[in-house]
C-alpha positions in Angstrom: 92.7 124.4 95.0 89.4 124.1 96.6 89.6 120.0 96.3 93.6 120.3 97.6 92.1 118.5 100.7 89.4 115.4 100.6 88.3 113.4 102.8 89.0 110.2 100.7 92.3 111.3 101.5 92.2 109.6 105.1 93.1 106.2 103.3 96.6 107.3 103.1 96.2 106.8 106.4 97.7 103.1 106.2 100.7 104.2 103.9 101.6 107.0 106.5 101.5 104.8 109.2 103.5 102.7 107.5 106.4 104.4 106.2 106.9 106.1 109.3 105.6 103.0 111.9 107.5 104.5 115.3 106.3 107.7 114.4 102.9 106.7 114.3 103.2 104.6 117.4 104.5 107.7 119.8 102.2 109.1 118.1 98.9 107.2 118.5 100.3 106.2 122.7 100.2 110.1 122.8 96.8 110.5 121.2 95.1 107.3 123.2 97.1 108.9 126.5 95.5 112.4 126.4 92.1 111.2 124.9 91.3 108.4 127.9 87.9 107.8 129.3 89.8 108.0 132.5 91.0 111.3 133.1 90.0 114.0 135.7 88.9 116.5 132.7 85.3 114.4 131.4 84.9 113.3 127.9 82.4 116.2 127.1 84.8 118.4 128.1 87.6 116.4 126.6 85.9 117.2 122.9 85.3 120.6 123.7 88.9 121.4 124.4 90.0 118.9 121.2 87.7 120.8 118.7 89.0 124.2 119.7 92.6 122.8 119.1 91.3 121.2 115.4 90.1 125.0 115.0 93.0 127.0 115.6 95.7 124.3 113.8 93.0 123.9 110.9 92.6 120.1 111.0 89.8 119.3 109.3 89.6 115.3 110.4 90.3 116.3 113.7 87.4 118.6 113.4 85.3 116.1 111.8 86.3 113.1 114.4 85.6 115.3 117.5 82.7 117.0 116.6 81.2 113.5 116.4 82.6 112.2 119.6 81.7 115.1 121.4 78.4 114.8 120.3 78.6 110.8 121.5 79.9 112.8 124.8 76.5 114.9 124.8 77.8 118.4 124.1 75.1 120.4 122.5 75.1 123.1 119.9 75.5 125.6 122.0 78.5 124.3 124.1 80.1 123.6 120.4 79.1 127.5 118.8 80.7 128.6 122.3 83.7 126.9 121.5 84.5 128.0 118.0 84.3 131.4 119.8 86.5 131.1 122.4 89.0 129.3 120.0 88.4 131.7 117.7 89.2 134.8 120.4 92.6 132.8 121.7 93.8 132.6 117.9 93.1 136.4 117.4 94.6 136.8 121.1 98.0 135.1 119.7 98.3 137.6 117.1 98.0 140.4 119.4 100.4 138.4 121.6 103.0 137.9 118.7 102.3 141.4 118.3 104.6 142.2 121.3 107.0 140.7 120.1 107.1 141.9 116.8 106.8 145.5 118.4 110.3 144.6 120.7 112.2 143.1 117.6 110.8 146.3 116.0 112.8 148.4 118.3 115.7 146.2 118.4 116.3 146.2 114.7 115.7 150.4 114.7 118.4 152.7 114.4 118.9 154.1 118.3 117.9 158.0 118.3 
């Protein structure tokens, strides 16, 4: 299971793209849209924000693409180690979160006293 996922996988890529072509291109509109040079939020920043996402839905080319553009962006070390963190807290923080809920749907499925 450990080679379930390679990175030689990206040449499927084409096939993917293919199969599914409107897909892809609401997709990729989506993806150029929200990853523009020409946004308020600054490309640095930009990466930050899209490798804290990659970390918490697990997507390893994601991860791999924006780790490099952010360091194109200049992000350092440190802004990145600060950043698996915080992602790291928010993912813990929306189990707690779906905790709640699972504590009310608890109670609602109980027998009432």
């Amino acid at each position: 299971m450990a080679d379930y996922q390679k990175p030689e996988d990206i040449a499927y890529a084409e096939s993917l793209i293919k199969f599914a072509s409107k897909e892809a291109e609401a997709f990729f509109h989506l993806k150029h849209t929200a990853e523009r040079k020409d946004g308020v939020i600054p490309a640095k920043y930009r990466e930050l924000i899209s490798i804290a996402v990659a970390l918490t839905t697990q997507c390893a080319y994601c991860i791999d693409a924006h780790i490099k553009n952010a360091v194109e962006a200049g992000a350092t070390r440190e802004e990145v180690a600060e950043t698996v963190f915080i992602a790291a807290a928010l993912r813990a923080g929306g189990a707690v979160g779906n905790g709640l809920l699972a504590m009310r749907l608890f109670e609602e499925a109980s027998p009432k006293a």
